[in-house]
ZAVO-855530 format. One record per atom (N, C-alpha, C): x, y, z. Coordinates in steps of 0.05 Angstrom, whole numbers, padded with zeros to 5 digits, always signed. Layout:
N
XYZ...
//
This chain:
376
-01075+01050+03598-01058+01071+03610-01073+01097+03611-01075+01114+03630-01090+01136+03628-01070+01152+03631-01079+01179+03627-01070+01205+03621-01049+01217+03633-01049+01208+03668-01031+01205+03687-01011+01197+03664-01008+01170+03675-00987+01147+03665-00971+01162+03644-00992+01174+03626-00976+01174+03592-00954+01195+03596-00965+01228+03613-00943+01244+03621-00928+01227+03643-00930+01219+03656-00907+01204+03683-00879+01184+03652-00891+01174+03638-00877+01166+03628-00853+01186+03604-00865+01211+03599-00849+01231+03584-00829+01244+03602-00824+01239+03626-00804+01257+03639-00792+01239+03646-00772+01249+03653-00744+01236+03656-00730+01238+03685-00732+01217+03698-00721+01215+03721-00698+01207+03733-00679+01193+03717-00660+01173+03719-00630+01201+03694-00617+01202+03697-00600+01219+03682-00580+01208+03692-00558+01187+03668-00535+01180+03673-00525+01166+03647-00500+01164+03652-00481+01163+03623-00465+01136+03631-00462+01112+03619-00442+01088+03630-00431+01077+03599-00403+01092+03608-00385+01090+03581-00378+01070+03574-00384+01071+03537-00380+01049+03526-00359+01046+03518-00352+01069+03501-00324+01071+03484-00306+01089+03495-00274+01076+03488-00258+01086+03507-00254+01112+03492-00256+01122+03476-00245+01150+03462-00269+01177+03462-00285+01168+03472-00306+01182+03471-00304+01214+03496-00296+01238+03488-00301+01254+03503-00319+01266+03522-00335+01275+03503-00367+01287+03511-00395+01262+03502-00417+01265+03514-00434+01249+03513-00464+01270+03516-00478+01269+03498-00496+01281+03503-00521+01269+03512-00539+01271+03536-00557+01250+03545-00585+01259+03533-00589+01236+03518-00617+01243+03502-00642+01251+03521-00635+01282+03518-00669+01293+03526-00693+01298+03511-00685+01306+03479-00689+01306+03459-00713+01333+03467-00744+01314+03464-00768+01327+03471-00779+01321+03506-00766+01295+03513-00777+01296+03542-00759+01320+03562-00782+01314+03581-00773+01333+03602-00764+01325+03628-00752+01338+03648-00736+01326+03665-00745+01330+03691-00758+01313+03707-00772+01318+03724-00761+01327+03756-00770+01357+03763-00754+01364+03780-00761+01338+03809-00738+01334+03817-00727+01316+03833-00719+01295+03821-00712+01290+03795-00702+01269+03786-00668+01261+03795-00654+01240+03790-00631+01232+03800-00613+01233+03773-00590+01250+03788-00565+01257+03760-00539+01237+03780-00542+01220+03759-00508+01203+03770-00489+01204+03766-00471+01223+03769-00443+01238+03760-00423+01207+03765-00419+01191+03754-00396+01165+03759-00366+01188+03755-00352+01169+03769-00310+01182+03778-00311+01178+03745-00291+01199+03741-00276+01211+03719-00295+01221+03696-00321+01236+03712-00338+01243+03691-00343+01270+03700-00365+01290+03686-00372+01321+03697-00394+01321+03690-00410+01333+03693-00443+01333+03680-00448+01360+03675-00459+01375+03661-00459+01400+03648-00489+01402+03640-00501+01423+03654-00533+01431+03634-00526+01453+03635-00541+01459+03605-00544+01481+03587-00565+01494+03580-00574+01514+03582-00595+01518+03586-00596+01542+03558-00627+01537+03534-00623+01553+03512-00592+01569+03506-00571+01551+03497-00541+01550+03486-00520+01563+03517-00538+01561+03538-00516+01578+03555-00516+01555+03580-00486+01555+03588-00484+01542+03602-00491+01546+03637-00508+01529+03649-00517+01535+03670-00494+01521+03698-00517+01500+03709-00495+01480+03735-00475+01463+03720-00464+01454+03737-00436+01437+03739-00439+01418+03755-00442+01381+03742-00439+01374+03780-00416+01356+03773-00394+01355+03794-00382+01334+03800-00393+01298+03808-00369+01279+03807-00369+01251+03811-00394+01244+03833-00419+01237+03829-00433+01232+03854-00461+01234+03857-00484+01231+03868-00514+01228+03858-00519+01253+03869-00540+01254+03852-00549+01288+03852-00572+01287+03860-00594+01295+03871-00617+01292+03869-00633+01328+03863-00642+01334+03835-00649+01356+03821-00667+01375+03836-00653+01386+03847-00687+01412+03862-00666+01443+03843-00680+01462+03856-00674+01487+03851-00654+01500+03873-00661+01482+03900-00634+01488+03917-00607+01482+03904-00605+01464+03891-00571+01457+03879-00565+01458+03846-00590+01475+03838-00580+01484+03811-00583+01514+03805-00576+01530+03817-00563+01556+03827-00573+01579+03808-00556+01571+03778-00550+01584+03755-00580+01578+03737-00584+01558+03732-00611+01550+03719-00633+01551+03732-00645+01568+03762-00658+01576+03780-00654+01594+03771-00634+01610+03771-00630+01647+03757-00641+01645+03734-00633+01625+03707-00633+01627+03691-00666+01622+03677-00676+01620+03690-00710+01606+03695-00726+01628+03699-00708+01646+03724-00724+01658+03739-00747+01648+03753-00735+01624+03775-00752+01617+03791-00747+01621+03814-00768+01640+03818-00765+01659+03852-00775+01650+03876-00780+01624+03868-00791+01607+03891-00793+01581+03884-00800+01560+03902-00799+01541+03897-00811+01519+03863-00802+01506+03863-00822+01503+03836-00812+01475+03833-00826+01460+03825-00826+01425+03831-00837+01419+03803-00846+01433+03778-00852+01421+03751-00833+01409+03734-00830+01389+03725-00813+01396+03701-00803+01411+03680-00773+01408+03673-00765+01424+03663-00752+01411+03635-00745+01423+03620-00716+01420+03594-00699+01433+03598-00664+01428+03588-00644+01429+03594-00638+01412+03584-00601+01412+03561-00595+01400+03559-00572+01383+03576-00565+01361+03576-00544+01355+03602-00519+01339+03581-00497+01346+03583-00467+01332+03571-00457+01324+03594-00444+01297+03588-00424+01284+03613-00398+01287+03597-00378+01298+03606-00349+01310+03596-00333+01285+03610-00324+01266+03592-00306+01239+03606-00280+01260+03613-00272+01260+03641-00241+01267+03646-00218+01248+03654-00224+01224+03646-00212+01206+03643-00180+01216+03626-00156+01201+03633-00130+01199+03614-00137+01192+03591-00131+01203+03565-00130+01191+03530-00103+01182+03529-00091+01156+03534-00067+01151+03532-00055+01136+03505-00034+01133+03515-00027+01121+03475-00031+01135+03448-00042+01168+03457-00037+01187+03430-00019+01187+03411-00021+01176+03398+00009+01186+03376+00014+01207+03362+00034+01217+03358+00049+01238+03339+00074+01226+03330+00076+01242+03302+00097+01237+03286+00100+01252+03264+00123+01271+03259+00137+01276+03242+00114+01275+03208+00099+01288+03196+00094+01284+03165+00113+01292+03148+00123+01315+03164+00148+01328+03144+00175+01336+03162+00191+01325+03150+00221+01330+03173+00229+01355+03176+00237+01345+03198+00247+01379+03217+00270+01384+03206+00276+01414+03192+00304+01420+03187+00317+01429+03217+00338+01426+03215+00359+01437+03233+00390+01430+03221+00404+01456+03240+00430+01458+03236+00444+01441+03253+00461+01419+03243+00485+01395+03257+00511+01411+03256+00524+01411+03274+00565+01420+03279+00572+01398+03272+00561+01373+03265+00580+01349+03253+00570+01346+03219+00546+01351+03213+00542+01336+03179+00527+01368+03171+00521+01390+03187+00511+01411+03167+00486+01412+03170+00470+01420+03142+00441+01426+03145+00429+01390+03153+00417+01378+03167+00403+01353+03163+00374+01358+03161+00357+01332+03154+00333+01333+03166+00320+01310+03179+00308+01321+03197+00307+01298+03229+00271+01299+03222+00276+01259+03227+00239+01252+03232+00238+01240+03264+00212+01245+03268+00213+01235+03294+00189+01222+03300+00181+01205+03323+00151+01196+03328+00154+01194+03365+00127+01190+03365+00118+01186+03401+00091+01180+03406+00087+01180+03436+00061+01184+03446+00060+01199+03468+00031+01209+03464+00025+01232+03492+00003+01228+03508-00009+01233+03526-00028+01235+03540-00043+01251+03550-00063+01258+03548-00082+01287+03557-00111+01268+03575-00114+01306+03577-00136+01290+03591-00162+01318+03592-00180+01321+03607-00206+01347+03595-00200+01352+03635-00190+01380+03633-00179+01393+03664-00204+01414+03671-00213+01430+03643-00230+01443+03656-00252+01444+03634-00280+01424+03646-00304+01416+03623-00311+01444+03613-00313+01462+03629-00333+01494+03621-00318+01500+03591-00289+01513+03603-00269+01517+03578-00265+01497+03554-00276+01479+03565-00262+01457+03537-00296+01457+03526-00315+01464+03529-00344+01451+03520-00346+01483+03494-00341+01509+03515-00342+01533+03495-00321+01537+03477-00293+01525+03475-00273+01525+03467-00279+01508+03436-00291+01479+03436-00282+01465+03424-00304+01447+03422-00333+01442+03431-00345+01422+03435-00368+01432+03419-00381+01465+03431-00402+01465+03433-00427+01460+03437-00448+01448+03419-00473+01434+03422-00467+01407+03399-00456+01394+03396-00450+01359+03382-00461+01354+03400-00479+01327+03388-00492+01311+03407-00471+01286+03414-00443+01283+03400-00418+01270+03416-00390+01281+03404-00379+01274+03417-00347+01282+03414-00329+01262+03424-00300+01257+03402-00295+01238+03410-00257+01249+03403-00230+01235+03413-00214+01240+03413-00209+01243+03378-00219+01233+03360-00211+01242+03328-00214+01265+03324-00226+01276+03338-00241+01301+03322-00220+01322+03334-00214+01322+03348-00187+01343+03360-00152+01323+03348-00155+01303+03350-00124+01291+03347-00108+01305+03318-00118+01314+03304-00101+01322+03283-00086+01346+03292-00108+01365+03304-00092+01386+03313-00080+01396+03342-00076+01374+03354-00059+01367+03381-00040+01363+03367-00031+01336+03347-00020+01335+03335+00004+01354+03320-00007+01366+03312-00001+01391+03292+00014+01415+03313+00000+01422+03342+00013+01427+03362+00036+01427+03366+00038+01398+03369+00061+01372+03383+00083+01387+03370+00072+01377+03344+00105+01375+03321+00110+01404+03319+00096+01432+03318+00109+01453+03316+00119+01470+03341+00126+01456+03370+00136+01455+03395+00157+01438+03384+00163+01419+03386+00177+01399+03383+00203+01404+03359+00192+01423+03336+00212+01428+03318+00224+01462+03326+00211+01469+03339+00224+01503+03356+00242+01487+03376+00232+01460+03395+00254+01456+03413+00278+01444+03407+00279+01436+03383+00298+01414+03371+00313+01436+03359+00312+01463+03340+00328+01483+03340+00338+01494+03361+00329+01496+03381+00336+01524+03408+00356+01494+03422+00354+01476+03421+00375+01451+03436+00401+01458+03430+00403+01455+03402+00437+01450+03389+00444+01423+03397+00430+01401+03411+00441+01388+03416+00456+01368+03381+00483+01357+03377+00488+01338+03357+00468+01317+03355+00466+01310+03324+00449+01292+03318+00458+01265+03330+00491+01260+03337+00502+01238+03350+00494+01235+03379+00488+01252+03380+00479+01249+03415+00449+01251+03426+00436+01262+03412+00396+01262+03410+00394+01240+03425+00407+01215+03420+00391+01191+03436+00395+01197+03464+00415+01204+03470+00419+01202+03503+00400+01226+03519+00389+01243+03493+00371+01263+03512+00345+01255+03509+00337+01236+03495+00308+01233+03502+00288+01247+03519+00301+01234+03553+00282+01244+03573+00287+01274+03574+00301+01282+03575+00307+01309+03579+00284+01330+03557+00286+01319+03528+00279+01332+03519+00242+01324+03510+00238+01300+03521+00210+01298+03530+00198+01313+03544+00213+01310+03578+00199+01347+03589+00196+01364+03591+00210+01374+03567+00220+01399+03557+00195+01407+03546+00194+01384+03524+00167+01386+03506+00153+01391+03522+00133+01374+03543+00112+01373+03562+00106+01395+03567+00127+01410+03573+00129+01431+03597+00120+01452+03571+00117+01444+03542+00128+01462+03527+00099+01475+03514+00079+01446+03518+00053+01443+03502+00039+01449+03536+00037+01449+03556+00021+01456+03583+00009+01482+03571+00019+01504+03562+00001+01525+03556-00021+01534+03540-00009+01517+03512-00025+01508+03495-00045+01483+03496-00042+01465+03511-00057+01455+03517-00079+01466+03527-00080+01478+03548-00098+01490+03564-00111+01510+03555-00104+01526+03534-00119+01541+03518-00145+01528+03511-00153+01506+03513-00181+01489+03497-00185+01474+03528-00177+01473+03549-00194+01462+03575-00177+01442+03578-00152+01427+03558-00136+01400+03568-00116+01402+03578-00107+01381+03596-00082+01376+03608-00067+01358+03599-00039+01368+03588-00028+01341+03575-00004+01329+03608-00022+01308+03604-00003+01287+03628+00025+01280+03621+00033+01269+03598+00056+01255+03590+00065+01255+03558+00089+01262+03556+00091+01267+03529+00120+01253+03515+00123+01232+03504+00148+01215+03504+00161+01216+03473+00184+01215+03472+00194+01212+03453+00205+01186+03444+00203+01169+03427+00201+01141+03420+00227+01143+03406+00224+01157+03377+00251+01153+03350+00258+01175+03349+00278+01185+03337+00285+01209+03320+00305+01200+03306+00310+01201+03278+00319+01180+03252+00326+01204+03241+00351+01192+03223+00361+01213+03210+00362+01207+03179+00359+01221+03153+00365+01201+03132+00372+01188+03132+00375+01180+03106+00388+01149+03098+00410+01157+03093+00426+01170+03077+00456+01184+03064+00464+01191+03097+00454+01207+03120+00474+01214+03141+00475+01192+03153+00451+01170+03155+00455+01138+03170+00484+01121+03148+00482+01127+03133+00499+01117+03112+00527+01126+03125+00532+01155+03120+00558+01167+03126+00575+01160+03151+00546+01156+03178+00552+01150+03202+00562+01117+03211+00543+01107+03193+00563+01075+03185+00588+01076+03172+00598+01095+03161+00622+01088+03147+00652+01093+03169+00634+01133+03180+00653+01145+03199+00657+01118+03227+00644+01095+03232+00636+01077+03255+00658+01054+03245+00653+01050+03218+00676+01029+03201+00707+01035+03205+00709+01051+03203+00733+01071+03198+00742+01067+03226+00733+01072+03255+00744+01076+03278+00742+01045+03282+00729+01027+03265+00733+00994+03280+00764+00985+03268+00757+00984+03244+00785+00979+03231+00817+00992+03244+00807+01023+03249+00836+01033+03269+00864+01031+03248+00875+01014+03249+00906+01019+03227+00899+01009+03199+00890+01028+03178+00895+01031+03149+00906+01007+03133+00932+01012+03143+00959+00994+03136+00961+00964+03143+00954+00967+03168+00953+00930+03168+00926+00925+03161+00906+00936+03156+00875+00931+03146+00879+00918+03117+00901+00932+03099+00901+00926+03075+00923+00906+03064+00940+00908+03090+00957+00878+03087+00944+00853+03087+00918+00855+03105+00904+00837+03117+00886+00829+03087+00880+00849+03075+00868+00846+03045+00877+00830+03031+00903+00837+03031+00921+00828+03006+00923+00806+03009+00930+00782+03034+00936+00766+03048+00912+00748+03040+00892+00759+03042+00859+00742+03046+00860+00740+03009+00865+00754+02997+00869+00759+02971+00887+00731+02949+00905+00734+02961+00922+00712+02958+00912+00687+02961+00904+00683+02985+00893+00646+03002+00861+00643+02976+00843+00664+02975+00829+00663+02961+00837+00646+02933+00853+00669+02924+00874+00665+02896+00876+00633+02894+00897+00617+02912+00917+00594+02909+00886+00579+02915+00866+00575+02920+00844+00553+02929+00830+00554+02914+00841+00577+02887+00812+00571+02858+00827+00549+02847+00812+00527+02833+00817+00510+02821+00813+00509+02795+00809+00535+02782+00800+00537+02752+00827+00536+02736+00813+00514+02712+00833+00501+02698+00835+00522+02673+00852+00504+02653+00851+00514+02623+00867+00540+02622+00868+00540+02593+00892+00571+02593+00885+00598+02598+00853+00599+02593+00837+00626+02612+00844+00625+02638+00830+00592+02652+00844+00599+02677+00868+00606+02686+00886+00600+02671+00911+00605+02675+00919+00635+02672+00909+00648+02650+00910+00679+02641+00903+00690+02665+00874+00685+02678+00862+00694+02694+00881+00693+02713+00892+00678+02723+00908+00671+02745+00936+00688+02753+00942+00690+02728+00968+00699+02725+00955+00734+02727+00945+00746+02716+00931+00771+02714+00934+00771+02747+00913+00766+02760+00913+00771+02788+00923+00760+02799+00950+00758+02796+00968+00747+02807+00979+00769+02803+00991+00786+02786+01008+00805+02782+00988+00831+02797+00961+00830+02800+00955+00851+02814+00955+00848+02841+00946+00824+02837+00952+00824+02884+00979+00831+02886+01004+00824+02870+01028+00828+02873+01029+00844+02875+01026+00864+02860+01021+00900+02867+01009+00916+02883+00990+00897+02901+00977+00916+02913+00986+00903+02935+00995+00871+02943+01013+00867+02968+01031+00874+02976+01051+00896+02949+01073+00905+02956+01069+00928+02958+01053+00950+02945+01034+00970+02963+01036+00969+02993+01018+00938+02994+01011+00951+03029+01038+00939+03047+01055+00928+03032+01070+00915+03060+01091+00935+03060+01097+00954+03033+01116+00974+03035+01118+00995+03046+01116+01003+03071+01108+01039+03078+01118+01057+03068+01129+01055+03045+01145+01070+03034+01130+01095+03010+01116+01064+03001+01095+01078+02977+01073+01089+02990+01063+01092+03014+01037+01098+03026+01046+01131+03025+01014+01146+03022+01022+01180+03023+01034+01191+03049+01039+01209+03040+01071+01223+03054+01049+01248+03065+01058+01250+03094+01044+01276+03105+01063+01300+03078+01047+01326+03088+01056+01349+03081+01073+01365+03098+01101+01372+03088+01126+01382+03106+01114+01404+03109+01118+01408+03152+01116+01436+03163+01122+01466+03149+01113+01482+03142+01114+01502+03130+01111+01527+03153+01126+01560+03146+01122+01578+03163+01128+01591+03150+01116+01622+03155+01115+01647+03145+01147+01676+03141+01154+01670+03118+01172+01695+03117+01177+01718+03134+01194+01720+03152+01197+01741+03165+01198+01768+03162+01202+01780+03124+01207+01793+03105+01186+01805+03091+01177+01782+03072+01148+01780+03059+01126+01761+03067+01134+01754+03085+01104+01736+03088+01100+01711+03069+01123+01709+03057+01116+01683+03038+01115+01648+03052+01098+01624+03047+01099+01605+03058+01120+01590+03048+01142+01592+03058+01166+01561+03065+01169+01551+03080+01186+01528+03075+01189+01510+03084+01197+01514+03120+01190+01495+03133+01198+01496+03167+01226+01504+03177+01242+01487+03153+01268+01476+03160+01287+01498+03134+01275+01511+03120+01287+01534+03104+01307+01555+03125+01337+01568+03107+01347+01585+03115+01344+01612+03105+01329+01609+03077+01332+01640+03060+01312+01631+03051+01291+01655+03043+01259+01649+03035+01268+01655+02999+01256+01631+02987+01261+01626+02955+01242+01658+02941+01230+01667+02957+01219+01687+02937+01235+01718+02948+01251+01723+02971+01258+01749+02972+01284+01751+02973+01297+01724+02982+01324+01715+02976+01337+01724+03007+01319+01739+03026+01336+01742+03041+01334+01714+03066+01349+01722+03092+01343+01703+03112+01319+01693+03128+01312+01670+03129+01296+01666+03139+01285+01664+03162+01312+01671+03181+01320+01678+03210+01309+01707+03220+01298+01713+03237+01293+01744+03239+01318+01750+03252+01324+01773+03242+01354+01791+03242+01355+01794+03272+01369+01795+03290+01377+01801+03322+01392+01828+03321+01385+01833+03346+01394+01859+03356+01403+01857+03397+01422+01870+03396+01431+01869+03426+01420+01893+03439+01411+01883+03465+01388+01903+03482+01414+01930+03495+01407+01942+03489+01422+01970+03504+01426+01968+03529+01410+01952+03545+01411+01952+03571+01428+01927+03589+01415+01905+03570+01427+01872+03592+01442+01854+03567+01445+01869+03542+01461+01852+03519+01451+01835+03505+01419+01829+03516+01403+01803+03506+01402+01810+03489+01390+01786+03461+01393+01778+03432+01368+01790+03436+01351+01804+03425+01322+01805+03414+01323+01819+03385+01291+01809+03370+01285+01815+03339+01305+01851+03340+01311+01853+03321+01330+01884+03307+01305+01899+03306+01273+01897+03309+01252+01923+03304+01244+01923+03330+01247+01906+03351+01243+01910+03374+01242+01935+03392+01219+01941+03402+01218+01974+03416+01220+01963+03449+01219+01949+03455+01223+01932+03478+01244+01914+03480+01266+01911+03503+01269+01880+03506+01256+01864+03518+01258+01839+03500+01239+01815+03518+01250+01804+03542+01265+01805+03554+01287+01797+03573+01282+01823+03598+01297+01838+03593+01291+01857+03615+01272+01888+03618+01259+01882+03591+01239+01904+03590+01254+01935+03583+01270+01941+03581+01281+01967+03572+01271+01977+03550+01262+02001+03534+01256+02016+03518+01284+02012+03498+01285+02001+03477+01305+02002+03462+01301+02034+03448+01289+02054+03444+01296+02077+03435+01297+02094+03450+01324+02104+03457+01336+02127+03482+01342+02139+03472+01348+02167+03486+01363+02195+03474+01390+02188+03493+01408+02197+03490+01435+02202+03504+01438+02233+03510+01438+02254+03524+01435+02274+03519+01465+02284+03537+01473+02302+03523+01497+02310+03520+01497+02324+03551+01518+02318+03569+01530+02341+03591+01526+02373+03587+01546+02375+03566+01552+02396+03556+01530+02417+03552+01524+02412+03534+01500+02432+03514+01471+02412+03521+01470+02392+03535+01437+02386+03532+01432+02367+03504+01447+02360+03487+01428+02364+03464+01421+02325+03455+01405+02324+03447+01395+02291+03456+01409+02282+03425+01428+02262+03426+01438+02242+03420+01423+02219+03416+01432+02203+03389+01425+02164+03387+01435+02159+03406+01420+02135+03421+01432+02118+03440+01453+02120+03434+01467+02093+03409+01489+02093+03408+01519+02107+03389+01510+02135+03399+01528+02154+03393+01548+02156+03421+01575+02157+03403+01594+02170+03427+01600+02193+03435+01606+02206+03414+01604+02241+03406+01573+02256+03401+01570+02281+03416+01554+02295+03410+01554+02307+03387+01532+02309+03376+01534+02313+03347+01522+02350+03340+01529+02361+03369+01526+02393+03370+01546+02410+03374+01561+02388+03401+01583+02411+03402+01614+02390+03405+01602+02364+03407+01634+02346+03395+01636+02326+03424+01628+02336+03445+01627+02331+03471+01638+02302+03472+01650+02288+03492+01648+02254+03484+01625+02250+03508+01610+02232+03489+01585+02219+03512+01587+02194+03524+01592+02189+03551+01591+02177+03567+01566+02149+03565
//
């Protein structure tokens, strides 16, 4: 091989990336010490970007498609060269292919549960899980943001704190909802795009686009899953009373089909025998079942609480009726403190004012009480 040959073989003509692994972001194409021979071929393949860098600064950009390397189509690294004219030598530069491919099937989930306030059980705490989808929208921003010079990059190395994102969006939107913990399931979708819509800004802060963002579970303890099975028991069963006749009944047939002998059995027998008796006559009696609490209302007097159906309040002794009074004007019954009638609206406190002398009179005065006058 001569001397020719040995440099023809140190430069690099061929520049292309054919992905192996599906998680793999960035790719750095080993230039290492060789050099890149101007007119060489750069093969940008769909859902990829190609990026040279030139001493840590970023130069061209090429999109999906074959390139063939001069100084006419690398613009920035011509400036950055300072090559003022043509120039056909080899060069160095490093080159990254930025996969912009979908990362689908991301997961997130809940490490520590979301507090929030419930209008049905109080303080709770809610776990939740999903998956999301991103994808690399703008290579420049995401390479200075987050990549830098790694010779690879791959979806681990960011997922913790996408992650970490996720869930502190996700626990601001699950407060600002109010939605009931009984009803969360039916908002799923709703509050999936909520999210989406929620992480788009933050996303993009680092160059990504999140495509899709789903909500799978949201689980509530065990004690409110507990409570919520009981409150679910409760509305199956429906009437109390025949629930526990139905007891007593099943109780009984149980009872008469043991076959246990001997005088224990018999003790035994007789024992629960006298308690199903008791508790069948419990339930078949409505008599013994608790008794609402009789209507109660407020003293017209003092304010004391008696009974609905009371005539005289037990603590002031007087009536429990409010006292009546006849309206000056249409005779109607209204309360005796009444400054209004309720009936025809009249001012129950009038002057009567005398013919005579002028001089203002109680309503119901007949005589003037100045000069004797009779008032009309």
């Amino acid at each position: 091989m001569g001397v020719f040959g040995f440099f023809k073989n140190q430069f690099i003509e061929v520049i292309e990336w054919q992905d192996q692994h599906t998680n793999t972001l960035v790719y750095q194409f080993p230039v290492h010490n060789n050099e890149i021979k101007m007119g060489a071929e750069l093969t940008v393949r769909e859902s990829q970007v190609a990026i040279m860098v030139n001493e840590g600064e970023i130069a061209d950009v090429f999109g999906p498609g074959r390139h063939v390397l001069y100084t006419q189509n690398m613009p920035v690294l011509t400036k950055l060269k300072s090559w003022k004219y043509g120039f056909n030598s080899p060069f160095k530069a490093e080159v990254y292919f930025i996969n912009t491919k979908q990362f689908i099937n991301q997961k997130w989930g809940t490490s520590n549960p979301i507090m929030m306030r419930d209008p049905d059980f109080g303080m709770i705490r809610l776990r939740g899980y999903g998956i999301y989808s991103y994808r690399v929208k703008e290579p420049v921003a995401f390479l200075r943001e987050l990549f830098g010079t790694n010779s690879s990059y791959d979806t681990s190395a960011i997922e913790g704190h996408l992650k970490k994102m996720i869930i502190s969006g996700l626990s601001d939107l699950f407060a600002e909802s109010q939605i009931p913990a009984l009803d969360l399931a039916m908002h799923y979708d709703e509050l999936s795009e909520s999210s989406k819509q929620k992480m788009i800004p933050r996303f993009a802060e680092f160059g990504f686009e999140i495509t899709s963002l789903y909500i799978e579970n949201l689980s509530l303890p065990k004690e409110v899953e507990e409570a919520m099975d009981k409150r679910t028991t409760m509305g199956v069963l429906g009437n109390m009373q025949q629930y526990q006749q139905y007891q007593a009944a099943e109780a009984i047939r149980d009872a008469a089909q043991n076959e246990g002998g001997g005088l224990a059995g018999a003790g035994v027998g007789m024992g629960a025998g006298m308690s199903m008796g008791q508790m069948m006559s419990n339930a078949m009696n409505p008599t013994n079942q608790p008794t609402q609490a009789a209507p109660t209302k407020a003293c017209q007097h003092c304010q004391a609480t008696i009974n609905a159906d009371a005539k005289f309040c037990p603590q002031c002794g007087k009536s429990a009726f409010a006292e009546k009074a006849t309206c000056i004007n249409c005779d109607a019954q209204i309360p005796k403190d009444a400054k209004f009638c309720n009936v025809c609206g009249t001012a129950q406190i009038s002057e009567k004012k005398c013919s005579k002398c002028s001089h203002a009179n109680l309503p119901n005065a007949k005589f003037c009480a100045e000069c004797g006058e009779t008032l009309t």
